[in-house]
DRENLUM-239395 format. One record per residue: x, z, y of N, C-alpha, C, O in turn; residue in three letters; residue number from 1. Coordinates in steps of 0.1 Angstrom, whole numbers. Atoms other than C-alpha are relative to their C-alpha. Example, Ala and Ser with C-alpha at 12.3 -4.5 7.8 and 13.67 -1.06 7.14 Angstrom:
2
nc1 9, nc3 0, nc2 -12, cac1 123, cac3 78, cac2 -45, cc1 9, cc3 0, cc2 12, oc1 19, oc3 7, oc2 12, residuo ALA, num 1
nc1 -9, nc3 0, nc2 -11, cac1 137, cac3 71, cac2 -11, cc1 -8, cc3 8, cc2 11, oc1 -3, oc3 9, oc2 22, residuo SER, num 2
//
This chain:
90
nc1 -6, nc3 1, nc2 -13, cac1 364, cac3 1316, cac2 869, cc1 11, cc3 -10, cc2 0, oc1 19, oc3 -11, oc2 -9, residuo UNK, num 1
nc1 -12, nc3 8, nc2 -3, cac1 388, cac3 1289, cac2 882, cc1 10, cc3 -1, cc2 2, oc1 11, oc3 9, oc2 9, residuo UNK, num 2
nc1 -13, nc3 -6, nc2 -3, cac1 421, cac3 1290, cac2 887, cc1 0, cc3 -9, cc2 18, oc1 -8, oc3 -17, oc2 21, residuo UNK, num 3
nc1 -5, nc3 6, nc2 -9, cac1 438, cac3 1279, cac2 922, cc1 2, cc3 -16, cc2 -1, oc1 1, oc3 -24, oc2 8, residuo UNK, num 4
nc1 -3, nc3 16, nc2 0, cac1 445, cac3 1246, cac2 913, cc1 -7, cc3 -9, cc2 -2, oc1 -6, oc3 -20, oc2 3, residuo UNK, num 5
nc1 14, nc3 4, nc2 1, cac1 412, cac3 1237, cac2 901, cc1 -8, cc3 0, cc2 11, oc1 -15, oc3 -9, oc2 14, residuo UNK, num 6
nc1 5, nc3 6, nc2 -13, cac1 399, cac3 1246, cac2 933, cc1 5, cc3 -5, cc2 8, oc1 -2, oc3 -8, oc2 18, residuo UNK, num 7
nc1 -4, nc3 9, nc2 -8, cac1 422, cac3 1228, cac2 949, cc1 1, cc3 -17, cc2 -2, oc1 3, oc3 -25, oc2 6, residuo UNK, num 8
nc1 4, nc3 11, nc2 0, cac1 418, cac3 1197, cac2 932, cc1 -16, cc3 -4, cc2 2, oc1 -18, oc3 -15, oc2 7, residuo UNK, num 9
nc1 9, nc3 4, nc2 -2, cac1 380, cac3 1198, cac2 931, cc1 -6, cc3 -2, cc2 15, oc1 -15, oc3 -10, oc2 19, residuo UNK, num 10
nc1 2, nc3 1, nc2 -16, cac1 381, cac3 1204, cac2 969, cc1 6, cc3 -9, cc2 10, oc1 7, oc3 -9, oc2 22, residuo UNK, num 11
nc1 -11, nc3 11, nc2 -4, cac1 405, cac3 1175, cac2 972, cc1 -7, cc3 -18, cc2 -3, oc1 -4, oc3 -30, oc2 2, residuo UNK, num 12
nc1 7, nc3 15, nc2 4, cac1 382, cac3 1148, cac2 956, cc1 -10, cc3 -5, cc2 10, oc1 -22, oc3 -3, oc2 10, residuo UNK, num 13
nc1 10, nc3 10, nc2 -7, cac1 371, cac3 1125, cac2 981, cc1 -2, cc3 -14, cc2 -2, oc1 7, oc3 -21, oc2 -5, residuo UNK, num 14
nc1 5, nc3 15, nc2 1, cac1 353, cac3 1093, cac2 981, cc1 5, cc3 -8, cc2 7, oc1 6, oc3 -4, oc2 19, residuo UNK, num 15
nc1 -5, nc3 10, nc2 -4, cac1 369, cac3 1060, cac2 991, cc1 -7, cc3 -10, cc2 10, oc1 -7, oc3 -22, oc2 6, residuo UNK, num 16
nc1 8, nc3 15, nc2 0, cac1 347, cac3 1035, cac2 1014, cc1 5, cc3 -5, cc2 2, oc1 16, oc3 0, oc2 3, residuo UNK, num 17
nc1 -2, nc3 14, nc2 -4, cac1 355, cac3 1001, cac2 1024, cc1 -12, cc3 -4, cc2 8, oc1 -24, oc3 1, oc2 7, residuo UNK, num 18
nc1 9, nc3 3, nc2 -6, cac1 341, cac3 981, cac2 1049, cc1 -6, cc3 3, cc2 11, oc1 -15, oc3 -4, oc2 17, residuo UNK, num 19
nc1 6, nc3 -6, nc2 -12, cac1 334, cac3 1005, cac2 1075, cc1 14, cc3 3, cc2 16, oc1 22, oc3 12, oc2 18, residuo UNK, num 20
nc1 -7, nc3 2, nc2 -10, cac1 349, cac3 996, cac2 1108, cc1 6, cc3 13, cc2 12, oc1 -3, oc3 16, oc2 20, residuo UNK, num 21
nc1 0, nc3 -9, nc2 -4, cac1 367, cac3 1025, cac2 1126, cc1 -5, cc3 2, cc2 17, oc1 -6, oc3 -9, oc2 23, residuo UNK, num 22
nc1 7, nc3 -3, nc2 -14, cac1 352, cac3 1037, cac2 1162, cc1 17, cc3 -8, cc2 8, oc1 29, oc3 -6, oc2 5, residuo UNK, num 23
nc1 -12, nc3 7, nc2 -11, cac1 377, cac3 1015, cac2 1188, cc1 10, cc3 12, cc2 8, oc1 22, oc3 11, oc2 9, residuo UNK, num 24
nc1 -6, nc3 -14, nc2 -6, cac1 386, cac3 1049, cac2 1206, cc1 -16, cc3 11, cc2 1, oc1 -28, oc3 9, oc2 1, residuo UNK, num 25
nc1 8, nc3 -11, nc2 -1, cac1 368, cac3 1078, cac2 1209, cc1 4, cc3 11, cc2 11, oc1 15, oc3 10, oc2 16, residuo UNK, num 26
nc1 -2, nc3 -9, nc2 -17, cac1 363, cac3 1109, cac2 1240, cc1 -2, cc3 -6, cc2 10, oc1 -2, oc3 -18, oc2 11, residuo UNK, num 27
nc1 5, nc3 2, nc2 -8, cac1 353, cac3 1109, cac2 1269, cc1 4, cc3 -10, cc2 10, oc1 -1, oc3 -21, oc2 14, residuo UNK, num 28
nc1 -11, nc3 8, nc2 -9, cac1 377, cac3 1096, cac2 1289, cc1 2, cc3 -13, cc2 -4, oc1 -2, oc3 -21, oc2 4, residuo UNK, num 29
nc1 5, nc3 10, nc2 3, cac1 382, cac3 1068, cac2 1269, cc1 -9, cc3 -8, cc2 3, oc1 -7, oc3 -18, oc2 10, residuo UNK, num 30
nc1 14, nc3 11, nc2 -4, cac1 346, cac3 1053, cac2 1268, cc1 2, cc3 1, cc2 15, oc1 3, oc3 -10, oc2 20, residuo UNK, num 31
nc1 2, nc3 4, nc2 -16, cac1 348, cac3 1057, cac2 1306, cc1 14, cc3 -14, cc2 3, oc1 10, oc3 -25, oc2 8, residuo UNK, num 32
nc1 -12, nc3 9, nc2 2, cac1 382, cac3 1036, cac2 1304, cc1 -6, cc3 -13, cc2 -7, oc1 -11, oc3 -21, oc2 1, residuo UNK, num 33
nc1 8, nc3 9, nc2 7, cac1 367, cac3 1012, cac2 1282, cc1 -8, cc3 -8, cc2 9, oc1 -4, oc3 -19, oc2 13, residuo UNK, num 34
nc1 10, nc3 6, nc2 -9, cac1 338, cac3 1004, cac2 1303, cc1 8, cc3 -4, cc2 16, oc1 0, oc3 -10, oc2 23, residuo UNK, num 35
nc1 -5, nc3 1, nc2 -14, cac1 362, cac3 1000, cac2 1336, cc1 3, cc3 -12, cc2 -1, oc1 10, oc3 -15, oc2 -11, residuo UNK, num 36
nc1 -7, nc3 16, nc2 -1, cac1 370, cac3 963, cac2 1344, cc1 6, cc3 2, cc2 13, oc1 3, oc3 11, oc2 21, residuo UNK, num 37
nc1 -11, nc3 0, nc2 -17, cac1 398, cac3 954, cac2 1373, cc1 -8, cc3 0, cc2 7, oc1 -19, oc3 -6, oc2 6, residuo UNK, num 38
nc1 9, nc3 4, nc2 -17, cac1 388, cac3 958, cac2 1407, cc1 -11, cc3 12, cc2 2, oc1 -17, oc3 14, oc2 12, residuo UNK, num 39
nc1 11, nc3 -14, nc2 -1, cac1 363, cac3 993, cac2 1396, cc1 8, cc3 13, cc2 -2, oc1 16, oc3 17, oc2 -11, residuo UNK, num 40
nc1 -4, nc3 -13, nc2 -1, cac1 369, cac3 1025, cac2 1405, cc1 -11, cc3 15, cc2 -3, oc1 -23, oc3 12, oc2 -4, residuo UNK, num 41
nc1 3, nc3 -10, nc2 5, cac1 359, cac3 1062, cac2 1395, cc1 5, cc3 11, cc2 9, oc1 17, oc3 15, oc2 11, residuo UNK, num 42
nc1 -2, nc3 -15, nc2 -6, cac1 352, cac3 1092, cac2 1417, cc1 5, cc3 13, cc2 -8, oc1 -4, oc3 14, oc2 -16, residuo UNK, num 43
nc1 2, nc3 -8, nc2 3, cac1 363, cac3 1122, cac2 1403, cc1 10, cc3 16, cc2 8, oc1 19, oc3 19, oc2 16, residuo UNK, num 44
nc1 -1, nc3 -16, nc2 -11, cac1 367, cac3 1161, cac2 1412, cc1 15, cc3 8, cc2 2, oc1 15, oc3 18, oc2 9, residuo UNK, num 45
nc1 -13, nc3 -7, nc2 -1, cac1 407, cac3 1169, cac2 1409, cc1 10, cc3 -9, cc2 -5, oc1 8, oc3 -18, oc2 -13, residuo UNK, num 46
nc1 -12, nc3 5, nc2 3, cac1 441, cac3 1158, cac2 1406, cc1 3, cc3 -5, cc2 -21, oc1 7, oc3 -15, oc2 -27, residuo UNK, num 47
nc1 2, nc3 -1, nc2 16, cac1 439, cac3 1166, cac2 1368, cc1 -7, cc3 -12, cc2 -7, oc1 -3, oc3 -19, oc2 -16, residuo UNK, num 48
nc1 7, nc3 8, nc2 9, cac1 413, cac3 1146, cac2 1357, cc1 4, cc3 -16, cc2 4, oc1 3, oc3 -26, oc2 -3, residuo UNK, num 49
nc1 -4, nc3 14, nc2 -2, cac1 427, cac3 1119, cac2 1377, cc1 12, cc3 -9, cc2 -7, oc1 13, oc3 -21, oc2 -8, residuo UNK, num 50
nc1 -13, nc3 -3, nc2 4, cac1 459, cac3 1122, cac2 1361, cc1 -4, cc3 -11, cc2 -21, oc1 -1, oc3 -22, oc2 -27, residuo UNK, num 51
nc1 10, nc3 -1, nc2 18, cac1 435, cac3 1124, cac2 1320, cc1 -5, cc3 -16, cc2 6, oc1 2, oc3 -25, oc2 0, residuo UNK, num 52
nc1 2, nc3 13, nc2 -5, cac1 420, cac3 1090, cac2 1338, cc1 6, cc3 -11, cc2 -4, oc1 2, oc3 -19, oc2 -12, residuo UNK, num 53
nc1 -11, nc3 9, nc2 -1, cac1 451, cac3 1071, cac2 1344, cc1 1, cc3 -1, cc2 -15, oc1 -3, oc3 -11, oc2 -22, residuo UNK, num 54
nc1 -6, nc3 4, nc2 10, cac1 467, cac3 1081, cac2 1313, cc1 -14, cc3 -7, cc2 -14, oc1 -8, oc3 -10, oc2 -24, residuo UNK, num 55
nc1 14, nc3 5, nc2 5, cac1 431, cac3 1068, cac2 1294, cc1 0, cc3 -13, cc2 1, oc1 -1, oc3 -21, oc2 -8, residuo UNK, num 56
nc1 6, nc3 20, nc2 -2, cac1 428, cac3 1033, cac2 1312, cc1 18, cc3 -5, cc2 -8, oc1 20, oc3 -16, oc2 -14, residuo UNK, num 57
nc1 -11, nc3 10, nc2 9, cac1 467, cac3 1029, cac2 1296, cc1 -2, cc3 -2, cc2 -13, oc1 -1, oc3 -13, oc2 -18, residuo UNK, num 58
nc1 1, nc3 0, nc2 17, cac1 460, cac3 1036, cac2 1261, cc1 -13, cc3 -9, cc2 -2, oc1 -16, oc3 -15, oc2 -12, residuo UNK, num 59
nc1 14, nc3 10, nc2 7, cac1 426, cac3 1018, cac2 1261, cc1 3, cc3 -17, cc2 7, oc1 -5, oc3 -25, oc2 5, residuo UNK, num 60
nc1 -2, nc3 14, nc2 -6, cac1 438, cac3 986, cac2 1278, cc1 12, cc3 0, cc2 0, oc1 16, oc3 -2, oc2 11, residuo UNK, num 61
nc1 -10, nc3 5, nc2 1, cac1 473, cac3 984, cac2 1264, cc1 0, cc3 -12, cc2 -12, oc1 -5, oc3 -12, oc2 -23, residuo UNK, num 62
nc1 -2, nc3 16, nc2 5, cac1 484, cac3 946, cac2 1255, cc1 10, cc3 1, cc2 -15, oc1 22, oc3 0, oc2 -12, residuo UNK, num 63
nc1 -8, nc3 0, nc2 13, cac1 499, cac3 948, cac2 1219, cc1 7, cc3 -11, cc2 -1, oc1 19, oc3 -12, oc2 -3, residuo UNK, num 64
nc1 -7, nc3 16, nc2 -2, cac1 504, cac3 909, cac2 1221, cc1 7, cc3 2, cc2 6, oc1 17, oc3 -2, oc2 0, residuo UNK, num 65
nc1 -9, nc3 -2, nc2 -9, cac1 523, cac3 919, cac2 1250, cc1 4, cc3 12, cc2 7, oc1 -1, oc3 18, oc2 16, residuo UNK, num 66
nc1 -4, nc3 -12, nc2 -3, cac1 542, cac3 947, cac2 1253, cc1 5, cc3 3, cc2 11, oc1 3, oc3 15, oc2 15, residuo UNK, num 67
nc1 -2, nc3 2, nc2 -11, cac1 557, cac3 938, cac2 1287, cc1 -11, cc3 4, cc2 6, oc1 -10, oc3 15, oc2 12, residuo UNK, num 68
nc1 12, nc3 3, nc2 -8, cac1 524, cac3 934, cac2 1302, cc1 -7, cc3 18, cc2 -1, oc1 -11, oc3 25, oc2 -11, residuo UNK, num 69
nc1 5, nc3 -17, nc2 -2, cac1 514, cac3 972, cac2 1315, cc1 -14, cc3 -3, cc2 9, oc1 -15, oc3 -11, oc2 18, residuo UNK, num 70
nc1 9, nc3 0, nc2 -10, cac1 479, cac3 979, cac2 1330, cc1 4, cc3 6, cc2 13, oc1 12, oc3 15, oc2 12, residuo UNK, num 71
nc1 -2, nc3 -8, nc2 -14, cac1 482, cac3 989, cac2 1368, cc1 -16, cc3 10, cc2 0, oc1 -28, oc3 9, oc2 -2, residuo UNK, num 72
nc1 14, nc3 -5, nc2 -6, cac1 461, cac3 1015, cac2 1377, cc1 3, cc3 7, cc2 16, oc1 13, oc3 5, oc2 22, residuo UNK, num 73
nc1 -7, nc3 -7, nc2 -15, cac1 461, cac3 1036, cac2 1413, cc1 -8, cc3 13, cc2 3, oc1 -20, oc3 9, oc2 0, residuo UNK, num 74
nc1 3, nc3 -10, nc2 -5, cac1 449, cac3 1070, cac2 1425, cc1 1, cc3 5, cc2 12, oc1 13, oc3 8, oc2 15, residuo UNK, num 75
nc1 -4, nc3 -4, nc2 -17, cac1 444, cac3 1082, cac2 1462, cc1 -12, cc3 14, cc2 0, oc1 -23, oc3 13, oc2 -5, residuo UNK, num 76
nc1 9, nc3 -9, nc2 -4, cac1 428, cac3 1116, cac2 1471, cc1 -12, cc3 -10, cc2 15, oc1 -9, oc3 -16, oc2 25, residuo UNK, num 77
nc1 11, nc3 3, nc2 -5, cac1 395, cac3 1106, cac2 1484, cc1 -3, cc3 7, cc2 13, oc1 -5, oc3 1, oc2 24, residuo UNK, num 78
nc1 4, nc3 -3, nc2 -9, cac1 388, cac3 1133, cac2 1505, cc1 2, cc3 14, cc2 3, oc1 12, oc3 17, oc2 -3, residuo UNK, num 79
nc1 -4, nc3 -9, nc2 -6, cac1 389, cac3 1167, cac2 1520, cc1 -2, cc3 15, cc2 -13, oc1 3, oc3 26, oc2 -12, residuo UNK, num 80
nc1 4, nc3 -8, nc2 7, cac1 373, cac3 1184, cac2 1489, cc1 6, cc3 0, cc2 -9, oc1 4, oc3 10, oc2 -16, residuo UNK, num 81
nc1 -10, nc3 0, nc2 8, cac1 401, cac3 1175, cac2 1467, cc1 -2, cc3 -14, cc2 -7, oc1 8, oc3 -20, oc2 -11, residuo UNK, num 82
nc1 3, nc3 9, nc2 11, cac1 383, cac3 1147, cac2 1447, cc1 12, cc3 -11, cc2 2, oc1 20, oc3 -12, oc2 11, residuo UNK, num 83
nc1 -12, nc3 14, nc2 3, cac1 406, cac3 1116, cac2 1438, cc1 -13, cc3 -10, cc2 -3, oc1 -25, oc3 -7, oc2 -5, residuo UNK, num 84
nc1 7, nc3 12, nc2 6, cac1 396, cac3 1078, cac2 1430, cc1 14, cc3 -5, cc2 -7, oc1 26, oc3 -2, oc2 -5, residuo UNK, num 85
nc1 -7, nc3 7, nc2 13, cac1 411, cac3 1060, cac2 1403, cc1 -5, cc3 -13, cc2 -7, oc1 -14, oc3 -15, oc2 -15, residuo UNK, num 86
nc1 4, nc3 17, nc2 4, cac1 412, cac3 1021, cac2 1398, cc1 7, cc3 -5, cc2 -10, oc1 16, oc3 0, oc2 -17, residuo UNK, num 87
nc1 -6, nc3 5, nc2 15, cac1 421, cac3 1001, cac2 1371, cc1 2, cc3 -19, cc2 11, oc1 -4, oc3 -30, oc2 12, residuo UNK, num 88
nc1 -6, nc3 9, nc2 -6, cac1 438, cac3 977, cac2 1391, cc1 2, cc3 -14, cc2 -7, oc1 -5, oc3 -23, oc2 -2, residuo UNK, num 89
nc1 2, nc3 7, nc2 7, cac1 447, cac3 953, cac2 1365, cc1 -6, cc3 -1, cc2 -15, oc1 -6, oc3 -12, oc2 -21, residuo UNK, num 90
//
């Protein structure tokens, strides 16, 4: 039988690669962010997700070269049923 420490180092040994490019962002939200160029907008069903949206198109289209430079985005209730739109302004 093993002691503790043995299984915690054999359960500790992992493999190293190289060379393998990490995913750019991941989730849902994201890839939808991602895919949004200025000037396109996104129906969706509540305040909330409009909210998860916004904060998405910042983190996937923030300017590292330029930390000044912030994306605009904008949100307006759509319509009677609650949904929102949400543009990626700049």
């Amino acid at each position: 039988m093993k002691t503790k420490l043995e299984q915690y180092a054999e359960a500790q040994a992992h493999k190293i690669d190289t060379d393998i490019p990490p995913p750019r962002h991941t989730g849902y939200w994201n890839g939808l962010a991602e895919r949004m160029n200025p000037g396109d907008s996104v129906l969706v069903k509540d305040d909330k997700e409009a909210k998860i949206l916004k904060a998405a198109i910042s983190v996937v289209w923030k300017n590292f070269d330029q930390p000044e430079y912030k994306t605009k985005t904008r949100a307006l209730k759509a319509n009677d049923k609650g949904e929102y739109r949400v543009w990626r302004v700049t």
